[in-house]
N, C-alpha and C positions, 0 to 999 in steps of 0.2 A: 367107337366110343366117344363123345363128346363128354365134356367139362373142362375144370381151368387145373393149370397147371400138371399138364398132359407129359410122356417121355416118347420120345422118336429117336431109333438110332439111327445114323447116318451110313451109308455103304463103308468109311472110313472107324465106324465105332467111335462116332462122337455124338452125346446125349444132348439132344436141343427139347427145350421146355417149348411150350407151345397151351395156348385156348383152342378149346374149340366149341364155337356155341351157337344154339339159333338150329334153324332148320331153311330150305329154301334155296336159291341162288348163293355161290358161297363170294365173300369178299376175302381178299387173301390181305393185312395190314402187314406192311414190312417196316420195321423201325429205322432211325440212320446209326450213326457213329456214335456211339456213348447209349445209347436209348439201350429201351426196351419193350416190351409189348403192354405193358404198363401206362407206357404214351399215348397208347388210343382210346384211353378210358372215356374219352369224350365221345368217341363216336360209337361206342357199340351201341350203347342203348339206343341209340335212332336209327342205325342197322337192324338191329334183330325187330326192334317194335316195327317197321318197313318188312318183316318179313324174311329178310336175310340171313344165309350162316357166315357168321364169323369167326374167323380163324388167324389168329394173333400168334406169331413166335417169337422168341427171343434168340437173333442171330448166334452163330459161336462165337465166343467170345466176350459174349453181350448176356445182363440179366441173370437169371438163373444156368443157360444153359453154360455146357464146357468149353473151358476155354483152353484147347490144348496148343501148343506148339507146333505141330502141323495144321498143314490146309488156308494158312494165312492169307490169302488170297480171293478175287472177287469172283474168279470161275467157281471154285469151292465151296462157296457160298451160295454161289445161284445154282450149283447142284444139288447140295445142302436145300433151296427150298423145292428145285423142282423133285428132289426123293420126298420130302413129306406132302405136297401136293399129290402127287402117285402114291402113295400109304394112305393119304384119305380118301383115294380115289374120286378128288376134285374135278367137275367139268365145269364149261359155262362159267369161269369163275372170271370175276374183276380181282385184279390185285394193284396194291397200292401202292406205292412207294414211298417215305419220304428223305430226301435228302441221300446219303448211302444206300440207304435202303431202294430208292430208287435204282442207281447203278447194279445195286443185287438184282433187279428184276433185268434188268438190260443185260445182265451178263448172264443170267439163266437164258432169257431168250435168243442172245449171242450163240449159243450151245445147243439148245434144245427146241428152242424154237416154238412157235403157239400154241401147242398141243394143250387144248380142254380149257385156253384164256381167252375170252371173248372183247374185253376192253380191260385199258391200261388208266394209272391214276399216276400224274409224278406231283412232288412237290418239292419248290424251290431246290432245283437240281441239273446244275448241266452235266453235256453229256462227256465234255470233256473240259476238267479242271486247268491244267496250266496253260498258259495263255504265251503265245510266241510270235514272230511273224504272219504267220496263217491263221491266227486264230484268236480272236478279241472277247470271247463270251466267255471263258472261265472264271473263277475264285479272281475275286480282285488282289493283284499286286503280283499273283503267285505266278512265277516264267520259271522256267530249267533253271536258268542260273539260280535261284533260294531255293529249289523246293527240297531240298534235305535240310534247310534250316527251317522249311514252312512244317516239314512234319514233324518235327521236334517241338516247333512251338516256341522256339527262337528270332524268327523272321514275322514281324507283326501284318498278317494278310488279314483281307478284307477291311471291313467300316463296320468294326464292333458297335460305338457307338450310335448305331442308326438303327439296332434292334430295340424295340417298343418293350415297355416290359408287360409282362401279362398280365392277364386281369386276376382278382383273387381267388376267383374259384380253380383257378387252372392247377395251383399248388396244390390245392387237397384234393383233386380229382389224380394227379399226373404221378402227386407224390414224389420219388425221389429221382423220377425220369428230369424233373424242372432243373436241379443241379449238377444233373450227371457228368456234365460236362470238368468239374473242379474234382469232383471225386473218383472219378476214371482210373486205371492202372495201364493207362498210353501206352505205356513201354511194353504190357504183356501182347499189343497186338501189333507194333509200328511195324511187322511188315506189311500187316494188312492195310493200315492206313496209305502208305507210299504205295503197294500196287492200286488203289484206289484213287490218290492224287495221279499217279501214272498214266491211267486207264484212256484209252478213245473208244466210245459207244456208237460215235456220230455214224459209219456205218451198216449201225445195224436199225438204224430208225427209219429209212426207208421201207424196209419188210414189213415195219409192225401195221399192217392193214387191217387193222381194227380200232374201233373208237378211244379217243387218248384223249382225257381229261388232264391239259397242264396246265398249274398254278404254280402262283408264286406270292412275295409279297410287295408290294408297293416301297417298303421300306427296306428290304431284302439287304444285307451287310455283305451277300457276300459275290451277287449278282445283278448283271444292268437290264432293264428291262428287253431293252433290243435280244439279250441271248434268250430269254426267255420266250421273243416271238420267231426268232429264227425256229429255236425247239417244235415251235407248235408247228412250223413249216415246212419241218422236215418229214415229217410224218402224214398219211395220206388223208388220216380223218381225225385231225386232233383240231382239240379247241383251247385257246388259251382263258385264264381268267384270272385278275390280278386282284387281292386283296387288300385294299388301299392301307391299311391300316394296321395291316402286320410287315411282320420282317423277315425271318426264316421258317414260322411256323402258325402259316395258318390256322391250320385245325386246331391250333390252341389259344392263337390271339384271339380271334374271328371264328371261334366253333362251329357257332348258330348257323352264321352264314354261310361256313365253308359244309357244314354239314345239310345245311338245305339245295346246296349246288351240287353235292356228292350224289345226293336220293333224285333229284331230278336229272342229272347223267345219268344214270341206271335204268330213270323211267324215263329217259327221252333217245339219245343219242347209243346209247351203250343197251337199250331195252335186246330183249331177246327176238 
């Protein structure tokens, strides 16, 4: 059955809201931390007029869907999508990521591995957040020693002031994803935040041998561009591509253009 605001139980009995729309090759949009499927209002419509189905959830925790107490965690979660992937009986599919939501596809694939995913999308997302002797590409400022003050939101990480603010129509397209971030309830999910600050992906991006669209943005608050072309080079077919002019979210500073780069991945690099 397709339509919007769809119910999927999870093997664990927890209700995640979900779109499903379009007909065609399906695009799978994974939201980050605070979002919700609300946030890709910008790209359906040149998805599905391209032909495509798309398929919008709103993580646990996140949006409409539950937000229980258990399962707080990024395994969880990328089970969580690869059980509705398998209930749509998805192949061929691109799925997106951005930000968290990114990590949610890296930790599905961590588990379950490419089954029915033919290319990957990340956006503005390392693969691993705290930054220590071995490792210079994470969240600006955040090391072992803060990050239990970084996830409380006591320890001031990143270079907030270097995200651009969005253009007008993004609020009345995004709606209440554009603030989500202030009116959040942190506290119902901060385990899941810290196994995510926690989290190493880096070796699972050697395996993904399939086409990987990484983006980011030129102004990005919360990564340097060098992690961003490491990303692209860990991976066997990925391309990177910087959006001068946004900061953590492309698809919404830079729509037009991140969405004309998404349909030409599809039709070039990522085609069937």
């Amino acid at each position: 059955m397709s339509g919007h605001d769809l119910t999927f139980t999870t093997s664990d009995a927890v209700r995640l809201r979900y779109d499903d729309e379009g007909e065609g090759r399906p695009v799978v949009l994974v939201h980050g931390y605070t979002g919700s499927r609300q946030g890709w209002s910008l790209q359906r419509r040149p998805l599905l007029d391209a032909g495509f189905r798309v398929v919008a959830l709103d993580l646990r925790g996140h949006g409409s869907s539950d937000a229980p107490d258990h399962g707080q965690r990024m395994s969880r979660l990328g089970t969580d999508l690869r059980e509705l992937m398998d209930h749509l009986g998805l192949d061929d599919a691109c799925v997106v990521g951005h930000s968290m939501g990114a990590s949610v596809v890296w930790a599905m694939l961590s588990v379950h591995g490419l089954r029915g995913i033919t290319a990957l999308v990340t956006i503005d997302q390392s693969p691993r957040i705290v930054n220590d002797e071995t490792w210079s590409y994470g969240v600006r400022k955040v090391a072992w020693d803060n990050l239990w003050e970084s996830v409380h939101f006591t320890f001031p990480w990143g270079e907030p002031q270097l995200e651009p603010a969005p253009p007008a129509h993004v609020a009345a397209a995004v709606g209440s994803d554009l603030g989500s971030f202030m009116t959040f309830d942190h506290a119902r999910v901060r385990r899941l935040f810290l196994d995510h600050f926690a989290a190493d992906w880096t070796d699972v991006l050697p395996r993904l041998d399939v086409p990987v669209w990484v983006t980011t943005g030129g102004l990005s608050p919360f990564y340097d561009l060098e992690g961003m072309q490491w990303l692209a080079s860990a991976m066997p077919r990925a391309e990177l591509t910087v959006f001068e002019q946004s900061g953590h979210c492309p698809h919404w500073n830079e729509s037009d253009a991140f969405n004309s780069g998404l349909l030409d991945f599809l039709a070039g690099p990522a085609a069937r």
